[in-house]
C-alpha positions in Angstrom: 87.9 75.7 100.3 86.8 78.5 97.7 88.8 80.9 95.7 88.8 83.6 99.1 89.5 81.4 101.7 92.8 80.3 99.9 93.7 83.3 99.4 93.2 84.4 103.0 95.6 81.2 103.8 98.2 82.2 101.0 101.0 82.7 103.4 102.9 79.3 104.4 104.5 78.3 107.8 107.8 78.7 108.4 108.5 75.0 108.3 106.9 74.6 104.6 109.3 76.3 103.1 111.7 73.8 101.2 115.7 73.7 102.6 116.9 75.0 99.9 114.9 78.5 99.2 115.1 79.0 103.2 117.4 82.5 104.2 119.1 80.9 106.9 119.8 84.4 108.5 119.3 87.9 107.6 122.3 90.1 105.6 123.1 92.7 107.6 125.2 94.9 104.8 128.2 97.1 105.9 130.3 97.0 102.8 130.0 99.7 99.9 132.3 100.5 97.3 134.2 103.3 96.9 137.7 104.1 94.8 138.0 100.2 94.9 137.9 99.9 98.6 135.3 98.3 100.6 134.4 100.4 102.9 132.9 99.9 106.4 129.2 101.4 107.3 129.4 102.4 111.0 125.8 104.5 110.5 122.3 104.3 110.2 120.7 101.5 108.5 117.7 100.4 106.9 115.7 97.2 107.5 115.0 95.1 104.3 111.8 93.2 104.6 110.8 90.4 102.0 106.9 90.6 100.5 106.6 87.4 101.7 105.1 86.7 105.4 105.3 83.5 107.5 102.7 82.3 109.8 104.1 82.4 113.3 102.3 81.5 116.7 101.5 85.7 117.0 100.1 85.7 113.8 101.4 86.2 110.3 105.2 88.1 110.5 106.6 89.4 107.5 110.3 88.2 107.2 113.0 90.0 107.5 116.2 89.6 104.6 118.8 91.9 106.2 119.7 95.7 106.5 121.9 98.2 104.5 123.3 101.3 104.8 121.8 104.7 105.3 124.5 106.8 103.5 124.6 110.6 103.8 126.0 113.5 101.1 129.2 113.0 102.7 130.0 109.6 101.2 127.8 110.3 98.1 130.2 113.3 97.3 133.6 110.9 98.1 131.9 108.1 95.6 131.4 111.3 92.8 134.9 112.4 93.4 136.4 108.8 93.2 134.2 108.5 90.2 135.5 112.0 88.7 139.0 111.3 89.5 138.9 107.9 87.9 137.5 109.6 84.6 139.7 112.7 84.6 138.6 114.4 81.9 138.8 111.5 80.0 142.7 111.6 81.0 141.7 108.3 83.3 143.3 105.3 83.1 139.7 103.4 82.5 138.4 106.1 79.3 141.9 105.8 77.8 142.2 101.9 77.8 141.7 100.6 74.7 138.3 98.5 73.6 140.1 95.1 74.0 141.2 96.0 77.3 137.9 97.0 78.7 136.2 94.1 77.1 138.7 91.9 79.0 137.8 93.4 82.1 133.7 93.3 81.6 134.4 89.1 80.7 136.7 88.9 84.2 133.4 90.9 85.6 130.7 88.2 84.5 132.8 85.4 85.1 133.1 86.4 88.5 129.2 87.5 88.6 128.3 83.5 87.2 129.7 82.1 90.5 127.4 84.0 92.4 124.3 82.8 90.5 122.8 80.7 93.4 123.5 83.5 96.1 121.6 86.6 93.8 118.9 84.4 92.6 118.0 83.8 95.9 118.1 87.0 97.0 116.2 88.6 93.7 113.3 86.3 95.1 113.0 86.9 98.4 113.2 90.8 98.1 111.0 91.6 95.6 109.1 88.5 95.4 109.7 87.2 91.6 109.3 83.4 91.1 112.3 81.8 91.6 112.0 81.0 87.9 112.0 84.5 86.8 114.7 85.4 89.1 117.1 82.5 87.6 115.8 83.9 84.2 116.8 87.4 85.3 120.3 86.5 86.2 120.8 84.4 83.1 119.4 86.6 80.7 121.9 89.7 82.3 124.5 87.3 81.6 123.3 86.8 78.2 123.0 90.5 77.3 126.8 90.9 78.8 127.9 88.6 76.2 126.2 89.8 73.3 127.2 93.6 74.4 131.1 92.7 74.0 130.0 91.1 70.7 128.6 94.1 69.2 131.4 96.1 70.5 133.4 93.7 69.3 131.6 94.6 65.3 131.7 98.0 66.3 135.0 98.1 66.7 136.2 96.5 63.9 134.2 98.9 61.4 135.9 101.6 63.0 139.4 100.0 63.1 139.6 101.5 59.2 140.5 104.8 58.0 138.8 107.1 56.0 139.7 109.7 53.0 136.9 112.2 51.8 137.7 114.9 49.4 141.4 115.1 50.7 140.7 113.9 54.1 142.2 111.4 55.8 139.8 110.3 59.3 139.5 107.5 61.9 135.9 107.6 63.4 135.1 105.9 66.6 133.1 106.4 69.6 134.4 107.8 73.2 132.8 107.9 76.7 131.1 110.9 77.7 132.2 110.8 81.7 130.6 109.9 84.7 127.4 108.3 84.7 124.9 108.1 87.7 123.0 104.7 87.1 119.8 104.1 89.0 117.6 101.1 88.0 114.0 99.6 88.6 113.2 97.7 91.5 110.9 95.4 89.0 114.3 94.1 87.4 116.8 95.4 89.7 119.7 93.5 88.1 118.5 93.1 84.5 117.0 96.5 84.2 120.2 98.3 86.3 122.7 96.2 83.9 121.4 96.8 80.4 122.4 100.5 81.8 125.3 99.6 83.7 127.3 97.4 81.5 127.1 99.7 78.7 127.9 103.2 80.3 131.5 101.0 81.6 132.3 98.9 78.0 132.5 102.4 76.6 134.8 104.2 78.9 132.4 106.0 81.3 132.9 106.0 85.2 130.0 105.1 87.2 128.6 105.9 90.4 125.4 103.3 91.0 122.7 103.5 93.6 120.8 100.2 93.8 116.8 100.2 94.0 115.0 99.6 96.9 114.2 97.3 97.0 116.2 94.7 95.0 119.6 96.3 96.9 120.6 93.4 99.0 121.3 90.9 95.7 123.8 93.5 95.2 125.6 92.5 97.9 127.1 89.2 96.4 128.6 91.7 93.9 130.8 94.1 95.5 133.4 91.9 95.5 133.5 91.4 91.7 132.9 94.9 90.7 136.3 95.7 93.1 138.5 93.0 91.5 137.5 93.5 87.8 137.8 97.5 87.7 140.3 99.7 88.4 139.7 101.8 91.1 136.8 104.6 91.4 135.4 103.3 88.0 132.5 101.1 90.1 131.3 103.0 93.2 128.3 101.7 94.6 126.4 103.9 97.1 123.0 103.3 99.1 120.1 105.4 100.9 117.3 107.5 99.9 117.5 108.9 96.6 115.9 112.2 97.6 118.8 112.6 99.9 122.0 111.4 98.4 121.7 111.7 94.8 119.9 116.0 94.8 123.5 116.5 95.8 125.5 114.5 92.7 122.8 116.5 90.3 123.4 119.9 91.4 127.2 119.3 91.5 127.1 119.6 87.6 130.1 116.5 87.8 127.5 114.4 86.3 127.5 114.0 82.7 125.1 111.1 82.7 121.6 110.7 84.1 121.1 106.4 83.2 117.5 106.3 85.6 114.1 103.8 85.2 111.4 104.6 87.3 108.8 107.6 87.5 109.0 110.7 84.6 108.1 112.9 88.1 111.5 111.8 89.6 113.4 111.8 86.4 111.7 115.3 86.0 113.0 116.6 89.5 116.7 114.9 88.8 117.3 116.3 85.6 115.9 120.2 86.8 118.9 119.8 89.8 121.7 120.0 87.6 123.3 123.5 87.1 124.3 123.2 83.0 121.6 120.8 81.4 123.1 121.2 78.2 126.2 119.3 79.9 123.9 116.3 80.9 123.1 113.3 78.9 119.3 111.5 80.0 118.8 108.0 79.5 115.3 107.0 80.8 113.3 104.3 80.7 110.2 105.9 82.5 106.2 104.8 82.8 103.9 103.0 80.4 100.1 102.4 79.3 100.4 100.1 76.9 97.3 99.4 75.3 96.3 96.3 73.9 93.8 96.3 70.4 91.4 93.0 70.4 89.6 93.0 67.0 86.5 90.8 65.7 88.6 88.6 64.0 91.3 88.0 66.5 92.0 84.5 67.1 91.0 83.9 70.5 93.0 81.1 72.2 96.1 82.9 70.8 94.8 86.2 71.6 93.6 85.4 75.6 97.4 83.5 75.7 99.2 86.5 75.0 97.2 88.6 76.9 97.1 86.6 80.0 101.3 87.0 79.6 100.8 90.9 78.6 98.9 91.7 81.7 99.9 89.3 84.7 103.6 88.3 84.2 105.1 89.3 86.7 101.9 90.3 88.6 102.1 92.8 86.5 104.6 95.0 87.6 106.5 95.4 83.9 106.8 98.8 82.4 105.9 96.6 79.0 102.9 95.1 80.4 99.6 95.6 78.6 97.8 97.4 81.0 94.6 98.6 79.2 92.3 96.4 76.6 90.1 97.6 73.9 87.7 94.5 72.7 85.5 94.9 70.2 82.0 94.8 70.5 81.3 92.1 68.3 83.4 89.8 71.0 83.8 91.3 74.2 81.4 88.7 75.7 83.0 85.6 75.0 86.7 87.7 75.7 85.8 88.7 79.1 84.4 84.7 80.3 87.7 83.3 78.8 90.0 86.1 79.5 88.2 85.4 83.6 88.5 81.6 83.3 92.3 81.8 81.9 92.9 84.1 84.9 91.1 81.6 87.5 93.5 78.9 86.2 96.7 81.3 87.0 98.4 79.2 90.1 99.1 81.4 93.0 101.6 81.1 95.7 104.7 81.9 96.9 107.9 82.5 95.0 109.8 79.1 95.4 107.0 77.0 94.2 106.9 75.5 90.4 104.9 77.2 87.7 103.8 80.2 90.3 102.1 82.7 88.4 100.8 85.3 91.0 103.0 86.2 94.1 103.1 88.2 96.7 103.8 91.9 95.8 107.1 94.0 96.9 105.3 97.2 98.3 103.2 96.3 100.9 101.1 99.4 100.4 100.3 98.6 96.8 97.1 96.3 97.6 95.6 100.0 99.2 96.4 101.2 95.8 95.1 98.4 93.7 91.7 98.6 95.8 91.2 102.3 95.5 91.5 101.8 92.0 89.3 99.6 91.8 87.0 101.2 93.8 87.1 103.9 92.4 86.0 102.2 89.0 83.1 100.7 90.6 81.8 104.0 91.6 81.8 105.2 88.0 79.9 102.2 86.9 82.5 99.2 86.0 82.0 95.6 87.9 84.9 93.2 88.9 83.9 90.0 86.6 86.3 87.5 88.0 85.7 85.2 91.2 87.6 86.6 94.0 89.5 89.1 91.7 90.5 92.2 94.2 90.7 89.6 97.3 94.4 90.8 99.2 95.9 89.1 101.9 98.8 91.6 103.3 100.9 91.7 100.3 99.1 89.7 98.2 96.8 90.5 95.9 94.4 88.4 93.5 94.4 89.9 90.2 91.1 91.9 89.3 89.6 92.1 85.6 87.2 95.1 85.8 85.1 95.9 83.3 83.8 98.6 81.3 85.9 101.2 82.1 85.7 104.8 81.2 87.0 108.6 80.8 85.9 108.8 84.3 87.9 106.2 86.0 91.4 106.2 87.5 92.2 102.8 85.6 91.7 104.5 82.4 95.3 106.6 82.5 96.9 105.8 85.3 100.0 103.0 84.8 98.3 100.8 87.6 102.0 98.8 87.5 99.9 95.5 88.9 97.7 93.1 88.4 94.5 95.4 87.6 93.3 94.7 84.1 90.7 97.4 82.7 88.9 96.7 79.8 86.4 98.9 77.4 84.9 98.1 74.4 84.9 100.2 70.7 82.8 99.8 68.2 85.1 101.8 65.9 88.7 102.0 65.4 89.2 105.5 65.8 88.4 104.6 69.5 91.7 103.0 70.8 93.7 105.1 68.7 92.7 108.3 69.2 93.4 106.7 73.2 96.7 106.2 72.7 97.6 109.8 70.8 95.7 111.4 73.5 98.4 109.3 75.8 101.0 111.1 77.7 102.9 107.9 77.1 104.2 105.8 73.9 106.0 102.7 74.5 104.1 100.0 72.8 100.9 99.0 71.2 99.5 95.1 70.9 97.0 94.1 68.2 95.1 91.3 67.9 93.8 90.2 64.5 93.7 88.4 60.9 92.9 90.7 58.3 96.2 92.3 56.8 94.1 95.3 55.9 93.0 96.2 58.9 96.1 95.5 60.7 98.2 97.6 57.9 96.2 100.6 58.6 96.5 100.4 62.2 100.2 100.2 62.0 101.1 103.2 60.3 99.2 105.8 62.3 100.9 104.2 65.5 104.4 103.6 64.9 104.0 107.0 65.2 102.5 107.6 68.4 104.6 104.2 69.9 107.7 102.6 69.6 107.1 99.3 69.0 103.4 98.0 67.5 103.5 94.1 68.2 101.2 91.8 66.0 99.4 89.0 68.1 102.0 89.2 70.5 101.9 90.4 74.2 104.2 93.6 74.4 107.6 93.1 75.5 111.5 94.2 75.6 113.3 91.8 74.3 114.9 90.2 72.1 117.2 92.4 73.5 119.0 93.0 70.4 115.8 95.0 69.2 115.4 99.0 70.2 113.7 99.3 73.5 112.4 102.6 73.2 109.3 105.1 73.6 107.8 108.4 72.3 106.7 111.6 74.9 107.1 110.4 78.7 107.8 107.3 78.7 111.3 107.1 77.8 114.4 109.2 76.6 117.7 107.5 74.7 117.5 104.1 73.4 118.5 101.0 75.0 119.1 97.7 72.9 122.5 95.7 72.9 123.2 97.8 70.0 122.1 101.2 71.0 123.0 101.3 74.4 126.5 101.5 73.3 126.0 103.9 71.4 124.0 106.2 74.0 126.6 106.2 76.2 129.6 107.7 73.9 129.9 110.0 71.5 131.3 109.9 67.9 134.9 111.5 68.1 137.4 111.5 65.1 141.3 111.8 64.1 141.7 114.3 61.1 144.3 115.1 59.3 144.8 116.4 55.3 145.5 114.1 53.1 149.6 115.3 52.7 152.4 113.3 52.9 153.6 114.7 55.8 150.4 113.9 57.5 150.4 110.3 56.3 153.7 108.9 57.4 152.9 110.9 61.0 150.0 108.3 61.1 151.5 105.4 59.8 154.2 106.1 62.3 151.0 106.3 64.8 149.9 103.3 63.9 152.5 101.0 62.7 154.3 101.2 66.5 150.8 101.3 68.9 151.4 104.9 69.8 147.9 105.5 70.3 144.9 103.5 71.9 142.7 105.3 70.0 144.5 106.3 66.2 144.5 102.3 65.9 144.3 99.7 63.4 143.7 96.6 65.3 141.5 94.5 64.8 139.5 92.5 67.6 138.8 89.3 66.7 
């Protein structure tokens, strides 16, 4: 059987699937979260459909995961108020805790979310069609950056537990929540993506008011139940539906002092524009990406067609990080493009549940229409695909296509494709790929491939300051997650790292006072007898 003809049989039967990746029926939601009540949906739903499709006797079905509600303004308004009330003007019982108490109540929160790793996993790969690897990866590595977020709260904290005296001034600087904050994540990494945002926003004091992706909203659905028991009430409310209905409403309110969205710049453009008093709202965006990759004549090629393989096709893909454009020098684009083709040919394809899957099946179902017109629409303006098979589809699936040259002319050559298309161009000089990326209307990240420390230290400081992270023989990538995860023009606003994040979400806020005695014993009073949450000396250990 060729390359085609597998691909045209990609989809398994029903009775293939192994026991314990099966859904054994669908999850039809009712439950949201409001004020710490889970509340029943009587309305409108919408079905959730899996990427994946199963051969049946009428043909090839595309399964069906479960349904969830259809919410209207009416309950998006009663989840803002609960959220509002919750925070009341920082008066709240959550903003006014102090930083050991809310750390206690994010630990009770992951140690409720860990018994529900089987149950998500599952879910995460079914909905959006992520190997099952990756999904277990996802859940572990939110986990992970839970942990190491109370841990630098736990250092920032302590540096702040001190006082202060400058020229007669006594101070206490520390940091305080800046309200309610609505969260909306990716439906690449709905729970990673959503939590390096979520998890944050609630350490520091902020109420929250979260509306899942779609899709990657059913693997919410495990949580509910932990987000109610670990938070007091109205400090989690968890809301679902169309976006372009509910959340218009939450924006033009002018309640919201928080925008926390990944996805399009259009929609965070639209979002932002809704509320009434801008200077009120704080943006945290992680938006699109065209992160171009920098091959030159030196570069070590089995390292270099390694971590571009990863760069362009993890995932499918479908990575705000990804490399999605390659510049290859002339002096090697031959020989890149027939081992970049054969490394892609040796990619294993297949669905989700099976070991050391590469390529699967694709959430949207009308992204293989996209892919093809994109890569039609390179052929017309003279590129070639120079894989076997590459731009085959099969319903949601879609066989990754390497298309080569590409030009000014073409779609591929600016638009974030967000999939497994790969365009490629060669340059003769330098100049070439970096006058591409300042021309860019985004700046995320830059990979370059090379050995002379010459040529790679004059390509680094014209493009740290065009990107926001140059990466040296490496794929591009978020993590270590300790490390800023940023960009420059549309591509993102804010910064989001363990450490950062905590510190976009509050606000430095300080404790004055003269340095007279009067003043002094009021504040040792203050702080000798734990008058104060905040006017505090203790340290967290």
């Amino acid at each position: 059987m060729n390359l085609e003809d597998k691909i045209q049989s990609i989809f398994p039967d029903a009775e293939s699937i192994p026991a314990e990746f099966r859904l054994h029926s669908p999850i039809n939601q009712r439950e949201y979260l409001i004020n710490g009540e889970l509340r029943q949906w009587e309305g409108e739903t919408e079905s959730a459909f899996s990427p994946i499709y199963v051969n049946a006797p009428e043909g090839l079905v595309r399964q069906l995961i479960g349904s969830f509600p259809l919410m209207t303004e009416k309950e998006a308004m009663a989840a803002l108020d609960a959220a509002v009330n919750a925070y009341d003007n920082g008066k709240g019982y959550w903003p006014t805790m102090s930083v050991a108490e809310r750390i206690e109540r994010v630990q009770d929160f992951a140690y409720r979310m860990k018994e529900k790793r089987a149950e998500v996993v599952k879910l995460l790969m079914w909905e959006i069609g992520k190997s099952y690897q990756d999904s277990a990866k996802e859940f572990d590595r939110t986990l992970d950056y839970i942990e190491d977020t109370i841990d630098s709260l736990k250092d920032l904290d302590r540096v702040a537990s001190k006082f202060v005296i400058e020229q007669g001034v006594i101070g206490q600087i520390r940091r305080s929540p800046l309200g309610v904050v609505l969260c909306m994540g990716p439906s690449n990494y709905p729970l990673n993506e959503t939590f390096t945002m979520l998890i944050p926003a609630l350490i520091m004091g902020n109420t929250v008011v979260f509306k899942p992706p779609r899709p990657g909203v059913l693997l919410n659905q495990p949580l509910l139940s932990a987000f109610r028991d670990a938070f007091p009430n109205g400090v989690v409310n968890i809301i679902y539906g169309e976006g372009r209905k509910i959340t218009p409403p939450l924006m033009s309110s002018g309640k919201i002092n928080v925008l926390a969205f990944i996805g399009a710049s259009k929609a965070a453009n639209v979002l932002k524009k809704q509320h009434p008093k801008p200077n009120r709202l704080r943006s945290v965006l992680g938006l699109e990406a065209k992160n171009a990759g920098i091959i030159l004549s030196d570069a070590d090629m089995s390292l270099t067609i390694k971590e571009c393989i990863l760069g362009t096709l993890s995932y499918n893909g479908q990575r705000c990080t990804a490399l999605k454009i390659l510049f290859v020098h002339s002096q090697i684009i031959d020989e890149f493009l027939e081992k970049f083709s054969v490394a892609v040919s040796k990619l294993k394809c297949g669905m989700p549940w099976e070991k050391d899957v590469n390529i699967t099946p694709l959430p949207e179902p009308e992204k293989t229409k996209y892919f093809t017109e994109l890569v039609e629409d390179a052929k017309n303006f003279g590129a070639r695909v120079i894989n076997e098979a590459g731009g085959t589809f099969k319903e949601t699936f879609f066989y990754p296509a390497v298309v080569y040259p590409v030009n000014s002319q073409m779609r591929l050559y600016r638009e974030e494709q967000f999939g497994p298309v790969i365009p490629i161009l060669a340059f003769d000089e330098i100049d070439t790929p970096i006058q591409y990326i300042a021309d860019s209307d985004y700046g995320q990240q830059v990979s370059i491939f090379g050995n002379d420390a010459d040529v790679i230290a004059k390509l680094i400081d014209p493009l740290v300051n065009q990107v926001c992270r140059v990466n040296i023989n490496s794929q591009c990538q978020r993590g270590p997650d300790t490390f800023p995860f940023t960009g420059r023009k549309d591509s993102a606003e804010a910064t989001l790292s363990v450490y950062d994040a905590l510190r976009t979400f509050s606000i430095r806020t300080l404790v004055a006072a003269k340095d007279i005695e009067i003043n002094k014993a009021l504040i040792t009073k203050i702080v000798r007898e734990h008058k104060s949450k905040f006017l505090s000396t203790n340290f967290i250990l």
